[in-house]
N, C-alpha and C positions, 0 to 999 in steps of 0.2 A: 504494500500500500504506500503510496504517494501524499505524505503531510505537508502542508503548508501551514507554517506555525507563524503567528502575528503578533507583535509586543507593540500596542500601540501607543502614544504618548498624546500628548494636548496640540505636536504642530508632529509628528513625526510618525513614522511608521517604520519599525523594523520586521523584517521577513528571511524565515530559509522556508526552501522546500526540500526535504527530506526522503529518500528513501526507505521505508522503516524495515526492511529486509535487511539490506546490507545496513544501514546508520548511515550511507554515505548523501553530505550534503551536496545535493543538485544546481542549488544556486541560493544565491542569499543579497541582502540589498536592506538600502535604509533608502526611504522618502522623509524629505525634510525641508522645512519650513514648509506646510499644507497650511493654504489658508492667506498665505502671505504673497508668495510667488512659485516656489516649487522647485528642488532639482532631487532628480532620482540617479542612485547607484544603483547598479546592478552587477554580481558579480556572476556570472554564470562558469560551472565548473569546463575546464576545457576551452573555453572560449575566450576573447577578449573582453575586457571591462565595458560595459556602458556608463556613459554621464550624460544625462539627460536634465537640460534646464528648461521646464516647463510650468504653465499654471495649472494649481492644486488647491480650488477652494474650496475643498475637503479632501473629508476620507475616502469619501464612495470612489473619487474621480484617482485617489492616491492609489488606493485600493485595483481598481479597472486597468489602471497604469501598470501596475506589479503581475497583473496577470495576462496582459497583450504582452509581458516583453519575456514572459514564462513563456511562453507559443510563440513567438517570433520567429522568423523563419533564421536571420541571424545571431539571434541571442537568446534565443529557447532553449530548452530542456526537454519540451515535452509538446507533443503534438497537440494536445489538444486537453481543452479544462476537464471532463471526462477522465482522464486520467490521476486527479487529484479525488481520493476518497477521502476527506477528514482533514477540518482545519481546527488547528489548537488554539486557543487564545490565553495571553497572560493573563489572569483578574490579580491586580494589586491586593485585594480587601475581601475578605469573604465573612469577614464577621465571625460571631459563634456560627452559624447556621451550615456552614459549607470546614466541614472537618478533611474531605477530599476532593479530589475533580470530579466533575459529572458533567455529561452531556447540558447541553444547551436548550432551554427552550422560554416558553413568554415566562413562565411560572418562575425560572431560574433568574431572567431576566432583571424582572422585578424585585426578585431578594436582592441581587445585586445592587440597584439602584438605591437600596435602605441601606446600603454599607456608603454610599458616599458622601455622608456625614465626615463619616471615620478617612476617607481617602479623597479626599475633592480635588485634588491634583492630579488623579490617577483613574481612578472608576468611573468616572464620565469619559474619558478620554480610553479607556482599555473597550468599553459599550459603545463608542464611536465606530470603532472595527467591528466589532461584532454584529450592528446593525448594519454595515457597509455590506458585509460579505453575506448576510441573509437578503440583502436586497438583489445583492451581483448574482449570488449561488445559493439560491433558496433550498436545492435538493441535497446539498451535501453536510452530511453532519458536521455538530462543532462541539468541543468541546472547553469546559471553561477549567484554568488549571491556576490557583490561587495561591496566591506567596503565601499567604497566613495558614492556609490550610497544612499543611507539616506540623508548627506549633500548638496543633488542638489536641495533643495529648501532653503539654504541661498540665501538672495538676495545679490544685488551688496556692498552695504555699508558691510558686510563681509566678503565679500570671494578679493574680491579686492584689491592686494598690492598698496605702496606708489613707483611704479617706472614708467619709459614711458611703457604709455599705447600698445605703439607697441610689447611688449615682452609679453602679455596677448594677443597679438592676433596672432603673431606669433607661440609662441610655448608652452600656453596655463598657464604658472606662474600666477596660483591665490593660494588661499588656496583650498585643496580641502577636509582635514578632513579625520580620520579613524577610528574603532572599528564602525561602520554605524552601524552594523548588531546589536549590544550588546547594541549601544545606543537605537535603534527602539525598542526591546525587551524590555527592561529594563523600558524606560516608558512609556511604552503598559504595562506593570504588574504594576507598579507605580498605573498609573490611576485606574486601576481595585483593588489595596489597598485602593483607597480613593474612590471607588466606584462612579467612575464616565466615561465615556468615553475620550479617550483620544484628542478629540479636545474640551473638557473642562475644559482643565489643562495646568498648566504651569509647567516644570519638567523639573529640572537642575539635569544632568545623571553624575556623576563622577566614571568613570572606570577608577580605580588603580590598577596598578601591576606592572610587568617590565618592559609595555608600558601602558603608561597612559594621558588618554584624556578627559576633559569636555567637555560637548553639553548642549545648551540651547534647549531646546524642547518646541517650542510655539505650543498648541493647535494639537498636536500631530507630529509636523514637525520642523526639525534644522533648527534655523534661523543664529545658529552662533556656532564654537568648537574650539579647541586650536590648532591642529594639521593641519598642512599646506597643503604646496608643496607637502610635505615628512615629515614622522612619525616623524621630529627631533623636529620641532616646537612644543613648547608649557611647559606645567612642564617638569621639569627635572627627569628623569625617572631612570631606572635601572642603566642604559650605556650611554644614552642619557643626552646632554646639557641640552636641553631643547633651548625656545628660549634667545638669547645672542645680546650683540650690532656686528653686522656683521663685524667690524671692526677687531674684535680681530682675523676672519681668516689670516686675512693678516699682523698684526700683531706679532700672533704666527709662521707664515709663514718664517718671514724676522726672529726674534731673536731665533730662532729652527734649522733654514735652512730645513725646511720641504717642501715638496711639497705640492700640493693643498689635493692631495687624500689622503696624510698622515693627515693634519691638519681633515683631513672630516671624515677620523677612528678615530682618538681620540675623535671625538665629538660625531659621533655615536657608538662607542664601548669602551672606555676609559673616558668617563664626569661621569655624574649625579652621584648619589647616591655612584655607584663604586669609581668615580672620586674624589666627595668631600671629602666622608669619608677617602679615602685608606684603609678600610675594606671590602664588599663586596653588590655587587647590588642588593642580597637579603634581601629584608627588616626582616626578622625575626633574620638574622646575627645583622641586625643594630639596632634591638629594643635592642637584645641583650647587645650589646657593647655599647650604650647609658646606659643603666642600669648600667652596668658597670663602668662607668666613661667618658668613651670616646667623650671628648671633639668635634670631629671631625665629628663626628657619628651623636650626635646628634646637632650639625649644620645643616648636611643636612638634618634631617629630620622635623629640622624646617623650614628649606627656601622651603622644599617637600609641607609643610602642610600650609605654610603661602602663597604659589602662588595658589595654590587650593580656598585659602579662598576668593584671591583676584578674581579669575574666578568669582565662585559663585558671589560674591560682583559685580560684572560687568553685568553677564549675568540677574542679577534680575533688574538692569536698563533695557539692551537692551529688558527685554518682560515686563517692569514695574509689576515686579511684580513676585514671584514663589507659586503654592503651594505646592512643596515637592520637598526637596533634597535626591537624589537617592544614595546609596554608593552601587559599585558591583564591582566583578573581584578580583582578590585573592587578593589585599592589601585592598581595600573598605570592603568585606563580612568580611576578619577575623582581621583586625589589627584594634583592638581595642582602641588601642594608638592613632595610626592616626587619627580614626574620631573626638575621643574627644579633640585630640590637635587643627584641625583642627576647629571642631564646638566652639572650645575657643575663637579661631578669632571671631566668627560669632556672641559672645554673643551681642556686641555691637549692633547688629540691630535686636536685637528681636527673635536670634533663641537661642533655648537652648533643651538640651538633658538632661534625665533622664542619670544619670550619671552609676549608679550602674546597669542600666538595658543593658549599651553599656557595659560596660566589660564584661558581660555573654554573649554576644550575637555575633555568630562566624557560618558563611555560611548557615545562617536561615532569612526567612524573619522576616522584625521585622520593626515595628514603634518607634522609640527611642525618639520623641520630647515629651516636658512635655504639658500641658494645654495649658500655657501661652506661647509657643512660636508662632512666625509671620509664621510658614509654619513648614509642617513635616519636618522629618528626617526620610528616609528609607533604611532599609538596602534589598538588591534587589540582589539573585543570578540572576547574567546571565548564558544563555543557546543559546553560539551561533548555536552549534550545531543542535538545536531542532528549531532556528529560519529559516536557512539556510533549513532543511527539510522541514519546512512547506510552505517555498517561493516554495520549489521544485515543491510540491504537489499540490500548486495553479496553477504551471503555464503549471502542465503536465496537471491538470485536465481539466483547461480551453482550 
């Protein structure tokens, strides 16, 4: 079967289409800026790139775009839409109500749109595609595969704030956790490096990048992750605070004279890594400018790698115990710096890394601990994309 998996955003569309036989991806592409003026990638396997600059004043039209250049006669893959059985869709936000993926339909639909309270940057925008592609390809199933869905077996002692309990029943404020899809992947391939099935292992999953989140993964399931309410909690990311004593909203509030929704863009698009250094929320700018000198720079990317450390340090309590720590997602797989600053914290209890074999080792799987350390160290590409298909494929097939 032939998946075409959709991650859609508020101006952007990312896309592979998949083989789910082999896993081999067929072609992949991002549309961006829809809505604004339009240019589409497309990278089809075996052929030449396309760059296409075109108007996209939506998604339906982004959408129709990605699939005349899938059938193309010089930049196709595949003869004809007919040959695509099952499109995946990312859902940011699933709420309590979606603990796994499930087919798509109005009924489904509509729970979704009661989670975007909780994701209003994402859930409107992820149901932009989805309505796109029931309108283009009404006959083909879809499936909706939700970041939050992995973390609906933390139990109560983590996902539980410290406020009256009537606002968790009201209107649903617990932690609910994200990257689901990348942490489930990741130590599902974990286990299968240490050869063993994954409710036989314990595996602390740290996916670093511009957004970045740990999970404790007991015996194959989150019992606990950093990321909340909302993507802001937990390390401090690209753009992202991370989490903060709440006070300082109201704080920066009254001595700014800012509003609530200004103090909430500065934390979600002006803090973290952007924020501390004043140089940029691309980590390879700041490994840069740390080498360099800059005092600033690498601040944050020691308060980056020192809250990391204290995750880990925490979650090998909450499962008593790990056997392998996971690093994936573009800062975990290639930033080199990071893990070994990071695994530096970690010497104190027993982990430690072959040193010279972490600088060489850059979006390849890889075992980096020595003999003697109390638990691996793994370096783990994710593939949400290929995860999100193959949920697809179960649930068409079933």
């Amino acid at each position: 079967m032939k998946v075409l998996v959709l991650n859609c955003g508020s101006s952007s569309l990312k896309y592979q289409l998949i083989d789910s036989e082999s896993e081999r991806v067929l072609a992949k592409g991002l549309c961006e800026r829809i809505g604004i003026d339009g240019r589409l990638t497309h990278r089809p396997a075996g052929k030449e790139q396309v760059v296409l600059e075109k108007n996209m004043p939506n998604h339906t039209v982004a959408v129709s775009l990605v699939l005349e250049h899938l059938i193309a006669p010089d930049c196709g893959v595949i003869r004809d839409l007919s040959e695509i059985g099952a499109i995946g869709h990312r859902i940011v936000h699933g709420g309590e109500k979606f603990a796994k993926s499930t087919l798509i339909t109005s009924d489904v639909i509509r729970e979704i749109e009661k989670c975007s309270d909780l994701a209003p940057l994402h859930n409107p925008a992820n149901l932009i595609g989805v309505r796109a592609c029931r309108q283009l390809m009404p006959q083909v199933p879809m499936a909706a595969v939700f970041d939050t869905a992995f973390h609906q077996t933390m139990p109560k002692r983590a996902y539980l704030y410290g406020i009256p309990h009537e606002y968790y029943e009201k209107y649903g404020i617990r932690r609910y956790g994200f990257h689901g899809t990348s942490h489930s992947f990741v130590s599902k391939r974990a286990a299968q490096m240490l050869g063993k099935k994954p409710e036989e292992v314990n595996i602390i999953v740290c996916h670093l990048g511009n957004g970045s989140s740990i999970c404790a993964v007991k015996q194959g399931k989150s019992i606990d992750t950093s990321m909340g309410l909302t993507p802001l909690e937990g390390l401090p990311m690209g753009t992202r605070s991370g989490s903060l004593d709440p006070a300082i909203i109201s704080f920066l509030a009254e001595k700014e004279g800012l509003t609530l929704e200004e103090v909430m863009n500065i934390l979600n698009k002006k803090s973290g890594m952007a924020g501390m250094s004043g140089v940029s929320s691309d980590f390879r700018d700041l490994d840069d400018a740390a080498s360099g000198g800059n005092v600033l720079a690498d601040e944050a990317l020691e308060v980056f790698c020192y809250d990391i450390a204290k995750y880990i340090g925490a979650y090998m309590v909450a499962m008593g115990g790990a056997d392998a720590i996971a690093f994936t997602a573009g800062v975990g797989e290639n930033d080199t710096k990071v893990r070994a600053r990071v695994c530096g914290f970690l010497e104190g209890i027993g982990i430690h890394i072959n040193k010279v074999l972490n600088s060489a080792t850059k979006g390849i799987e890889m075992d980096l601990a020595t003999e003697d350390s109390v638990c691996r160290v793994l370096v783990v590409p994710t593939n949400e994309e290929l995860a999100i298909a193959r949920e697809t494929v179960a649930l068409v097939e079933a």
